[in-house]
C-alpha positions in Angstrom: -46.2 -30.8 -1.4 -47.2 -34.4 -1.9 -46.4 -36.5 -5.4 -48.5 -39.3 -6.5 -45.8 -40.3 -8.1 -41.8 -40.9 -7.3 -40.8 -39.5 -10.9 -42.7 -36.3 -10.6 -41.1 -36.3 -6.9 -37.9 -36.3 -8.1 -38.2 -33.8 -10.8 -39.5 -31.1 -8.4 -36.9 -32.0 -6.4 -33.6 -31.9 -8.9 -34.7 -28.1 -9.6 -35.4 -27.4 -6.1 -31.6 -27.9 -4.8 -30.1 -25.4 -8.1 -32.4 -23.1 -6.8 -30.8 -23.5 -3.1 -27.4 -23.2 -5.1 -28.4 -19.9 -7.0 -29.9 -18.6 -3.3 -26.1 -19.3 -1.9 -24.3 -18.0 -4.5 -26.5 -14.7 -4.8 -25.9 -14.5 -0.8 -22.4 -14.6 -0.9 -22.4 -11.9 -4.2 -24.1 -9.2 -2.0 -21.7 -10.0 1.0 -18.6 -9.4 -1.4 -20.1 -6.5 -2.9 -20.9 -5.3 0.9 -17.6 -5.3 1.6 -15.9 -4.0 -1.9 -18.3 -1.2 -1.2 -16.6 -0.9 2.5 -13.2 -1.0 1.0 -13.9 1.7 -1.7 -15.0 4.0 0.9 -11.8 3.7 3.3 -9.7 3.8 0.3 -11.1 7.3 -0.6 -10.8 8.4 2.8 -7.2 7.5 3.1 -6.8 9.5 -0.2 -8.6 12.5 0.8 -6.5 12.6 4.1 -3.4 11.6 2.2 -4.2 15.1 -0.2 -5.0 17.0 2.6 -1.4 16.0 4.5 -0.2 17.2 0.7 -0.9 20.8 0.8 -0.1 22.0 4.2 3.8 22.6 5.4 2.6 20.6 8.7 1.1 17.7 6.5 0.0 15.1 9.6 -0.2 17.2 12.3 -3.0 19.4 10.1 -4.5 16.3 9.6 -4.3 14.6 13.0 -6.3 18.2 14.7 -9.2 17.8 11.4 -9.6 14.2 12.1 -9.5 14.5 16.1 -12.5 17.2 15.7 -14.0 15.0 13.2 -14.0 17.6 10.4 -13.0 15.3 7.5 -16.3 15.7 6.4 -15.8 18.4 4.1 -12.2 19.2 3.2 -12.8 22.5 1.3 -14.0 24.1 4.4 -11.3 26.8 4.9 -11.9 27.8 8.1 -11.9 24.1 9.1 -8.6 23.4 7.4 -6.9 26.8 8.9 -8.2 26.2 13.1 -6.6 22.4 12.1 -3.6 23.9 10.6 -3.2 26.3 13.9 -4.2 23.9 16.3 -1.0 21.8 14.6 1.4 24.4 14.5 0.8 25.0 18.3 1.5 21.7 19.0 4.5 21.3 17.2 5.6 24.9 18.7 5.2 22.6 22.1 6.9 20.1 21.1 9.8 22.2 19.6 9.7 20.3 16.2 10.1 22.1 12.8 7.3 19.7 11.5 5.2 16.9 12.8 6.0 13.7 10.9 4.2 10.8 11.9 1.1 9.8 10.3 -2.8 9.1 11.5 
């Protein structure tokens, strides 16, 4: 855009770089929020595992068979939860433990 004079130049201009300022500033919000959204997500994943480890005597090794047949997308499934629980005992039976301890 062309001025015919400096002043008004310049006053279209001092606007013009706040403007750039707010662009940045609302670029970098939605990045954060991009990844506070990513976080949430894995935290409440971790949680739902961590409750699912809770109720069953073989904790992680239930968990490690769901997660390996990538069933963790409904954890009220009960015939899900019992092949996983199976698959876990069997394992452990193979391994001669009395319970799997390491975590996913």
């Amino acid at each position: 855009m062309s001025f015919k004079k400096e002043g008004n130049k310049q006053q279209y201009k001092h606007p013009q770089k706040g403007l750039n300022l707010i662009e940045l500033v609302e670029d970098n919000i939605a990045s954060l929020y991009l990844d506070s959204a990513k976080a949430t997500t894995e935290i409440k994943e971790r949680h739902k595992l961590i409750r699912l480890a809770n109720r069953y005597e073989l904790s992680w090794g239930v968990v490690k068979e769901d997660v390996a047949d990538n069933f963790t997308s409904n954890p009220n499934d009960a015939k899900r939860i019992k092949k996983a629980e199976k698959a876990a005992a069997a394992r452990n039976q193979l391994q001669g433990n009395d319970q799997v301890q390491d975590q996913v």
